[in-house]
C-alpha positions as CSV (number, residue, x, y, z in Angstrom):
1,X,-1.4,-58.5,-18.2
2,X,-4.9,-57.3,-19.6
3,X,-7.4,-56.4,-17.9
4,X,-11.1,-55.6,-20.4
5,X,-14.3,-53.9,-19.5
6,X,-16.4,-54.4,-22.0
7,X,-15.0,-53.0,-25.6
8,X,-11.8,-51.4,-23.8
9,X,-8.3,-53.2,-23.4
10,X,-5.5,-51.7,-21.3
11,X,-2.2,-52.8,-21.4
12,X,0.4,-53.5,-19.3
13,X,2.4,-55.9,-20.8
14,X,5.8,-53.6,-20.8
15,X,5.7,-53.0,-16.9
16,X,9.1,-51.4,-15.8
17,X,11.2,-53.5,-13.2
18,X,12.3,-50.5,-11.1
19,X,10.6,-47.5,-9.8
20,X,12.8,-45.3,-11.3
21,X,11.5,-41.4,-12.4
22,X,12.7,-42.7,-16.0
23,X,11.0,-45.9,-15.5
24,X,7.9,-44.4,-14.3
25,X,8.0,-42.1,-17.1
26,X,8.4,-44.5,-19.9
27,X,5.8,-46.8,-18.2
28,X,3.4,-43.9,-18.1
29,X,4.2,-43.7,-22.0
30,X,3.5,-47.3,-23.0
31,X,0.4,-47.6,-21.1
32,X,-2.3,-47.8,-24.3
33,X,-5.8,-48.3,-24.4
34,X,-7.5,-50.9,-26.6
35,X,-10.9,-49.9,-28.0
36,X,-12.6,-52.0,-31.1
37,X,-15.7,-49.4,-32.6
38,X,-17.6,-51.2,-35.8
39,X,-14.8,-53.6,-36.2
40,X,-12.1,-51.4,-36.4
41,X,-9.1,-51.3,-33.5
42,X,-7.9,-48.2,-32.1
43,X,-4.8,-47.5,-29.7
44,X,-4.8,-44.7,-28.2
45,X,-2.1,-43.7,-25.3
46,X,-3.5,-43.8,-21.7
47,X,-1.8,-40.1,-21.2
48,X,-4.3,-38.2,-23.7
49,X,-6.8,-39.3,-21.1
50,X,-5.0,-38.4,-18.3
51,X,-4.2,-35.0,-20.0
52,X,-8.1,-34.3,-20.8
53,X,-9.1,-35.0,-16.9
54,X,-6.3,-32.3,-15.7
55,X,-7.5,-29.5,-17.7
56,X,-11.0,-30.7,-16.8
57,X,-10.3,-30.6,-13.3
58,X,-7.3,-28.1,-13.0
59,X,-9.4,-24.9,-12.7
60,X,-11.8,-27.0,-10.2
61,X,-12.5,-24.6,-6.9
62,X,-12.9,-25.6,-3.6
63,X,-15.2,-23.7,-1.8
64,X,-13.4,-21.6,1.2
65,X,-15.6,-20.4,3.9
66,X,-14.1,-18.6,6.9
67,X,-15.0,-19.3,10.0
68,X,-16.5,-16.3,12.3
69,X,-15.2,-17.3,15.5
70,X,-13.3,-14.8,17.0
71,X,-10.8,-17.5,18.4
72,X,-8.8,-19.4,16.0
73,X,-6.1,-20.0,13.3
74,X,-7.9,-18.5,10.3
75,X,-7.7,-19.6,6.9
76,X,-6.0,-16.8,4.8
77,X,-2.5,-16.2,4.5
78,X,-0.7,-12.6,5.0
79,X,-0.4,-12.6,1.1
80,X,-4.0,-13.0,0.6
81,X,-4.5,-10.4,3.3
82,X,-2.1,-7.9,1.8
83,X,-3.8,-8.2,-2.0
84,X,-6.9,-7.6,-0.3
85,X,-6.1,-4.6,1.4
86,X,-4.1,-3.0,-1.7
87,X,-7.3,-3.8,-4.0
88,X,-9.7,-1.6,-1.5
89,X,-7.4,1.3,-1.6
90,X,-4.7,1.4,-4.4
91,X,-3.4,4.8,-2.3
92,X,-1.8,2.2,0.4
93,X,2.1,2.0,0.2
94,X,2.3,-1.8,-0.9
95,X,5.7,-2.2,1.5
96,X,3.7,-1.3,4.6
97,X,0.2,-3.2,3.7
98,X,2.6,-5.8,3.5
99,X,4.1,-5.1,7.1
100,X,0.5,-4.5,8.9
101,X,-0.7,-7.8,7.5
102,X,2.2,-9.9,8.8
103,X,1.7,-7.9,12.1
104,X,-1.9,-8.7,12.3
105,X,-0.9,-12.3,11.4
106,X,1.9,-12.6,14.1
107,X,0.2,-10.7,17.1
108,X,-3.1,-12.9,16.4
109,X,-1.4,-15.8,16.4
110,X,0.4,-15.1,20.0
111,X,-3.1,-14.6,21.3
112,X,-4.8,-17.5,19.4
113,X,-6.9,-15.2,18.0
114,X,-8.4,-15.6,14.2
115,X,-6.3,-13.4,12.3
116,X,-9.2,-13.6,9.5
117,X,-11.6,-11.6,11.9
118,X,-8.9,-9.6,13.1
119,X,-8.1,-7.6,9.4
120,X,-11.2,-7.6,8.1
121,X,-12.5,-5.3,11.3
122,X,-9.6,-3.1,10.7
123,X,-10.5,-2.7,7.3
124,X,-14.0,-1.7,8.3
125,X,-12.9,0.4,11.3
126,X,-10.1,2.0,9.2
127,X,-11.8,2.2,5.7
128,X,-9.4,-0.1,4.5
129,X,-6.7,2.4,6.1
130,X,-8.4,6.3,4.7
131,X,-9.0,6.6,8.3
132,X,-11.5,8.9,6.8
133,X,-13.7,9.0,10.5
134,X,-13.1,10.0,13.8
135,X,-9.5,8.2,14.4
136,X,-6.4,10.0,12.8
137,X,-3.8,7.9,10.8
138,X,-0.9,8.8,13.3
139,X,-3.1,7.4,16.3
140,X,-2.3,4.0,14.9
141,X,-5.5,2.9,16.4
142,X,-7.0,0.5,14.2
143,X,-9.9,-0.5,15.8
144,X,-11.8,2.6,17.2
145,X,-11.0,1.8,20.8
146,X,-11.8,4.6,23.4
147,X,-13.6,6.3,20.7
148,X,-16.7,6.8,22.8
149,X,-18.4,9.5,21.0
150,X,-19.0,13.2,21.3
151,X,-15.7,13.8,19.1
152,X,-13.4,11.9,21.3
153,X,-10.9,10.6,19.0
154,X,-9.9,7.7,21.1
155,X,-6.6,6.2,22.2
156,X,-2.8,6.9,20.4
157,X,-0.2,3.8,20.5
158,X,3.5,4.6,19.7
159,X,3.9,2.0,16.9
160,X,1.7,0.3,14.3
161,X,2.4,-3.2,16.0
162,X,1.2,-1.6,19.3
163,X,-1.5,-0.8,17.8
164,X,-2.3,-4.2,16.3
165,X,-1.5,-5.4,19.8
166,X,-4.0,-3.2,21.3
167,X,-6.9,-4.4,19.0
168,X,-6.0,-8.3,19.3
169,X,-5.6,-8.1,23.0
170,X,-9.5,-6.7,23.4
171,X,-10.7,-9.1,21.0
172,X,-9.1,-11.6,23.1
173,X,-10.9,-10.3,26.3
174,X,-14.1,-10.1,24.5
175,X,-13.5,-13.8,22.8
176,X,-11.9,-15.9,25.9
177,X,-11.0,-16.2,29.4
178,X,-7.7,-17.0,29.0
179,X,-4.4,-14.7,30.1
180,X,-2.6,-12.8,28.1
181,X,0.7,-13.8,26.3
182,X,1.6,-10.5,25.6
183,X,2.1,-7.6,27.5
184,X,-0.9,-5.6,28.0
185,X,-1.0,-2.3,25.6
186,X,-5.3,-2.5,25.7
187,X,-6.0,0.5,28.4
188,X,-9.9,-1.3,28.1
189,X,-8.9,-4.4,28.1
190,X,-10.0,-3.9,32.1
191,X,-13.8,-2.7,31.1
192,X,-14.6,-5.9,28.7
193,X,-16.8,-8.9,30.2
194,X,-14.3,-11.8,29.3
195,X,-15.5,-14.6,27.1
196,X,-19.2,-12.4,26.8
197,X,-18.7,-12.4,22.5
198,X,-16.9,-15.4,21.0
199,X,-18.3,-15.2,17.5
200,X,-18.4,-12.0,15.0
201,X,-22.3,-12.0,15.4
202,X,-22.0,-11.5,19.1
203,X,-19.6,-7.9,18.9
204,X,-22.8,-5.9,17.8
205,X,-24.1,-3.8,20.3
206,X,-20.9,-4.6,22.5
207,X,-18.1,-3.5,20.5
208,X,-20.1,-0.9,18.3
209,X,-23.9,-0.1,18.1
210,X,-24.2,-0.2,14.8
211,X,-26.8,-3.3,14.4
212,X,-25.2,-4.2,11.1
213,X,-21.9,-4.1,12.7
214,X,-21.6,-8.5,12.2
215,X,-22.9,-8.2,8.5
216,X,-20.3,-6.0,7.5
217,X,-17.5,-7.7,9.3
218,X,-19.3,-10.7,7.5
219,X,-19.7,-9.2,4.3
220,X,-15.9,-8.6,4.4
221,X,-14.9,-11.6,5.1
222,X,-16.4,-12.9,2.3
223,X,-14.6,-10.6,0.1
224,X,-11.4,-11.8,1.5
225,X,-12.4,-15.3,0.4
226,X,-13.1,-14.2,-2.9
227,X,-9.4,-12.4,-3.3
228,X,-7.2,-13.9,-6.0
């Protein structure tokens, strides 16, 4: 069979009868393209033109932009999460930067909250972990909560998963109306106005007064995007 377009021949006059790998793969070899240039004809294998358009198009990237809903399955996975943790503060044992992301990833994901929006506060709350504010690195209080002010260093949870807990489950009450799956660990969880902030832009001057407070969270997410 030949089929032409304009100057150029391709071939297929040695289709395979089966669909075998081997098949395929000789079929893929014997497919040659015809070409006459000033009266001279050229064959040149199909597969040096399939080879040029993969490198072309192999370092190709898509765009990622995460959403800033506060509900949701997120885009980034815990691997992603970790590399961007360790890459803010190379002092972070890599073991449990590992751990806290696939926490945040699991106790987001029994709330249906975005796991994306979830780490990259923590990161700004925390200082990507240097706890270097108010909150102590025993509290294992990720988040700031009850940190009111006037050097009150806010609440203390037992574990760093209750800790995670604690955070998701007052994003939740600020982000939805919906129960909880989990059992309740947020001592505030009582004072938020459900459903009053579903999006990241909607947590300044509620969560924290800091007017810059949704850039930042936005700036980091961002940078989480941007991870390799």
């Amino acid at each position: 069979m030949l089929l032409s377009t304009g100057t150029y021949t391709y071939s297929e006059s040695h289709l395979p009868s089966s669909s075998s790998k081997s098949n395929l793969n000789t079929y893929t070899q014997q497919l040659t393209l015809f070409t006459e240039i000033n009266g001279f004809h050229l064959v040149v294998p199909t597969e040096y033109y399939g080879a040029r358009l993969s490198r072309k198009t192999s370092n190709t990237k898509i765009p990622v932009t995460p959403s800033e809903k506060i509900m949701g399955k997120g885009i980034f996975d815990i691997h992603r999460m970790t590399r961007f943790l360790l890459s803010n503060n190379k002092q972070i044992d890599n073991t449990f930067a590992h751990q806290l992301a696939q926490i945040y990833f699991e106790e987001a994901q029994s709330e249906g909250v975005n796991p994306d929006v979830a780490f990259t506060q923590m990161c700004l709350e925390t200082g990507f972990l240097r706890f270097d504010g108010t909150v102590a690195r025993e509290q294992h209080n990720y988040c700031g909560l009850g940190v009111t002010g006037n050097g009150e260093k806010g609440h203390y949870f037992n574990t760093p998963r209750e800790g995670v807990r604690a955070h998701i489950q007052h994003l939740k009450a600020y982000a939805s109306t919906e129960k909880l799956n989990t059992e309740l660990v947020d001592e505030r969880f009582r004072f938020v106005k459900r459903g009053s902030a579903t999006e990241i832009s909607e947590l300044t001057g509620k969560w924290a007064t800091d007017k810059q407070y949704d850039k930042k969270i936005r700036n980091l997410l961002d940078r989480l995007s941007q991870t390799n």
